[in-house]
N, C-alpha and C positions, 0 to 999 in steps of 0.2 A: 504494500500500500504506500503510497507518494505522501509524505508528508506535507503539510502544506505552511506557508509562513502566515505566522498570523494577522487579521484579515484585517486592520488598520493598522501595519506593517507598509511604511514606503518604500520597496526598494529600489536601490540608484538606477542609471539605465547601463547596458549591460557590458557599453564598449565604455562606462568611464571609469576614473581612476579607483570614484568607492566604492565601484563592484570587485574592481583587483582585488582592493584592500580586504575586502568582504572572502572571497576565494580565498587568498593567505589564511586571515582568520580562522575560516572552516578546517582549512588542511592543518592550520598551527593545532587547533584547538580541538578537532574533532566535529563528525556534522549532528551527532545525538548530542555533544555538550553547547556547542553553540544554540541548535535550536532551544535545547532551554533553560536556556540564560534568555533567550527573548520569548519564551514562554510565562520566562518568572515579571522579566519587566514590561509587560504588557498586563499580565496579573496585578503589577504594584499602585501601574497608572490605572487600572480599573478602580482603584478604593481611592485613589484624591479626591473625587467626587462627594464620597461619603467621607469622607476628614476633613472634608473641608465645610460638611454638615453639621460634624462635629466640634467646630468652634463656634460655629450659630447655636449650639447646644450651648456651648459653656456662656456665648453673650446674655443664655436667655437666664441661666442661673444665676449668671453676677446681675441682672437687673432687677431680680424678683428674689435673688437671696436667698434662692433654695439650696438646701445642701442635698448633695447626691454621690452613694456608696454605690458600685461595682462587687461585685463579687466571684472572684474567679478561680473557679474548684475542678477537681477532677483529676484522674489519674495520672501518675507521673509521665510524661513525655506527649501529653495529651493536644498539646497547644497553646497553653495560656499564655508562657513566656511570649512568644512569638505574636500572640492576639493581642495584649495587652502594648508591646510595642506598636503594632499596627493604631492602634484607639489614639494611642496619646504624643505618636509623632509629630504631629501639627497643633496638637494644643498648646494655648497659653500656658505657659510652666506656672506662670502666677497662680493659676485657677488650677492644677490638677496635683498633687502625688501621686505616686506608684507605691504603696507599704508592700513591705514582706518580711516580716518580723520571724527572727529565727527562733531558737529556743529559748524558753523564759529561765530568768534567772531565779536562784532562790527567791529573792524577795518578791518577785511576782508568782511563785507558786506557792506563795500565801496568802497573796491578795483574791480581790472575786474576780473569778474568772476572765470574766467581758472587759477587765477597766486596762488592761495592758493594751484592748482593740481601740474603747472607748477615747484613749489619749487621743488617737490616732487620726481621729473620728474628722468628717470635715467641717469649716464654718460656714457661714453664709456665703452664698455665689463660689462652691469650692466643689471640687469632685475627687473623688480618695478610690481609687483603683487597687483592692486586695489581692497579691498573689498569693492564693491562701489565705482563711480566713479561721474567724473562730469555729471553723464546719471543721477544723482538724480535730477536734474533740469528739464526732460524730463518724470521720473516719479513718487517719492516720493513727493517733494515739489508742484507741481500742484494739486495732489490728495489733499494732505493736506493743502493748501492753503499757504505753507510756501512761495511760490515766488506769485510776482505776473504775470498776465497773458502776458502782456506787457515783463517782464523779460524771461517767459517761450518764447515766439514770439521770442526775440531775441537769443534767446541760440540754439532756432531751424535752423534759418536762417544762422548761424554763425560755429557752430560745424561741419562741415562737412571740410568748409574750415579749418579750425583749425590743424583736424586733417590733409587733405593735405598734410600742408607746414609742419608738423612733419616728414609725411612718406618721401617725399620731401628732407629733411634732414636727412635720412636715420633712422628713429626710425620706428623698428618694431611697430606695433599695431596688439595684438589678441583681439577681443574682443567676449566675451563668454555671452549667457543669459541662465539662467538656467530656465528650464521650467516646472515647478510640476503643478500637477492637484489641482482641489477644496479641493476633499477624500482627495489627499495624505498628503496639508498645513496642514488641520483642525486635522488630524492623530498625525501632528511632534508637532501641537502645544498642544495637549492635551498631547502626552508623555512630553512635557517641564513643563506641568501645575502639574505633579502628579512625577518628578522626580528633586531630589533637587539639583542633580548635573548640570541638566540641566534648572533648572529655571533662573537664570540669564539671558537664554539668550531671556527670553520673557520681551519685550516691553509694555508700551503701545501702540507706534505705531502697534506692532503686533497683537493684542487684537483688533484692528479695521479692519484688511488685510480680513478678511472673509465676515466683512459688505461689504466693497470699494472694490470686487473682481473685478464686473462688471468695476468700475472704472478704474481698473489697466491694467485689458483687455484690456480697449480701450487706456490708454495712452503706451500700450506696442506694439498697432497695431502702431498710431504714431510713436514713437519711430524707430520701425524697419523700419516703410515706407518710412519714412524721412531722417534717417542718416546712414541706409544702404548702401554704397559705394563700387567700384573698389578698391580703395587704402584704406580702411579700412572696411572690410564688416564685419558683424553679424555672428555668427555661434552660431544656437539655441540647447543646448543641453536637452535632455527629462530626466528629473532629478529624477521620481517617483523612479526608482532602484537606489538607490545612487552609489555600485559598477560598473555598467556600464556606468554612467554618470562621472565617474572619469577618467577610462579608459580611453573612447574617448576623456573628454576634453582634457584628457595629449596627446593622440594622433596628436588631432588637433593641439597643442603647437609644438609639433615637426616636424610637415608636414608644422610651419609657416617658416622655414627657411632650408638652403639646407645648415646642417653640414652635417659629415663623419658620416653614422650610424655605431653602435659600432656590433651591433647583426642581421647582414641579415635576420635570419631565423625568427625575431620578424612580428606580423602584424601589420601595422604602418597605415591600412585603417580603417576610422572608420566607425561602423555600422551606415547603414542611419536609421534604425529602430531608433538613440537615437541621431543623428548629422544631422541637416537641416540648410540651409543654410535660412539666415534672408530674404531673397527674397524669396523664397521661404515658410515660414510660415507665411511672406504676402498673399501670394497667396492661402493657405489653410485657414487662416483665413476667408477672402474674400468668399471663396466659403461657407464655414460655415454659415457665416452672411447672403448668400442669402439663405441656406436651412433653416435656423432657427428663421432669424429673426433678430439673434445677433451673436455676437464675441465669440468662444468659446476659451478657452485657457489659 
């Protein structure tokens, strides 16, 4: 099959010098690696569009002073790094963080739980993007034995209201889980295992995520079954494509609040093929577990 260049791709005309140059290229470079490298940077200029949505996002925050939390969960190697940069490229630095708080110190594993997030938390016309959130109490730390069961009991019972009296007080909550298959983890983690630029970002915790799969399944069915809410619900994105998984999550970010959109003619709907709502991949879990026996997912 004839590959084709992609389709707002100009290419030079065929006797000039940057078609040579183009020809070198390929043969330097290879013709599967070049093509996508301009696969990828056609993918990158498809989301300006929506980034640049996303600072009409943060104009309408800083004007009305709303504050608005992100929350970005989900299995290691899933996407979130990668999404999280996509979102907040183009925004005002003024107006956004990124937290990713590592492990608490003594003195915060005596305090109540929420107040090490709570610091973190944003102010008026502010947007606070979690890599990982206090949801690792619901599914990092149980697996791993880092809380115990008793603390996990109470986190579950409590986080819903929590969240409430946040939204209550008028703080947005999006909150996102990214959702990769078995194939696709064990894929991202062997490229991190044999690429040096990407090694850092393996764990040990991560080096166990393929044994505790089955594990993570079932504290992820918890999780959504439990603190899935009205005033703050799940929205599960399918993360195997990382470029459409980027997409919709920005999508979903801007369908969370009703600013002025800047580009009518943008699609701002996101595919259900890659956006399910946390109630609903209960529901498909569920049915899973009675055709199979077990949780898939």
């Amino acid at each position: 099959m004839t590959q084709k260049a992609p389709i707002d791709m100009q290419l030079p005309e065929e006797n000039s010098e940057e078609m040579e140059a183009v020809r070198q290229w390929m043969e330097r470079l290879g013709v599967k690696k070049v093509l996508r490298t301009l696969e990828r940077a056609e993918q990158e200029a498809s989301l300006k569009p929506f980034q640049a949505e996303l600072i009409l996002l943060q104009k309408y925050l800083e004007e009305t002073k709303r504050r608005m939390i992100i929350v970005f969960e989900g299995r290691d190697a899933s996407g979130k790094g990668g999404t999280i940069r996509r979102v907040s490229r183009y925004m005002n630095e003024k107006h956004y963080r990124v937290v990713a708080l590592g492990k608490p110190t003594d003195a915060q594993r005596t305090q109540w739980f929420f107040q090490r997030y709570v610091e973190q938390f944003p102010r008026g016309g502010e947007v606070v993007l979690f890599d990982r959130s206090w949801y690792n109490r619901a599914m990092v730390e149980p697996v791993f034995g880092f809380c115990t069961p008793e603390e996990y009991k109470t986190f579950i019972k409590g986080v819903v209201g929590f969240e409430r009296d946040l939204v209550r007080q008028g703080t947005v909550i999006v909150k996102l889980y990214f959702s990769v298959t078995k194939e696709e983890q064990a894929y991202r983690f062997e490229r991190r295992k044999n690429d040096p630029l990407r090694q850092w970002k393996l764990s040990e915790v991560d080096l166990q995520a393929q044994e505790r799969w089955d594990d993570f399944t079932n504290q992820k069915y918890e999780m959504l079954k439990r603190t899935h809410s009205n005033h703050a619900p799940w929205t599960v994105i399918r993360s195997n494509d990382k470029h459409a998984a980027r997409l919709n999550a920005v999508r979903t970010i801007l369908n969370s609040v009703p600013y002025e959109r800047g580009d009518q003619e943008l699609d701002f709907v996101p595919d259900p093929q890659v956006v399910i709502s946390g109630s609903r991949e209960v529901e498909q879990m569920e049915a899973e577990r009675i055709r199979r026996g077990k949780f898939i997912g």
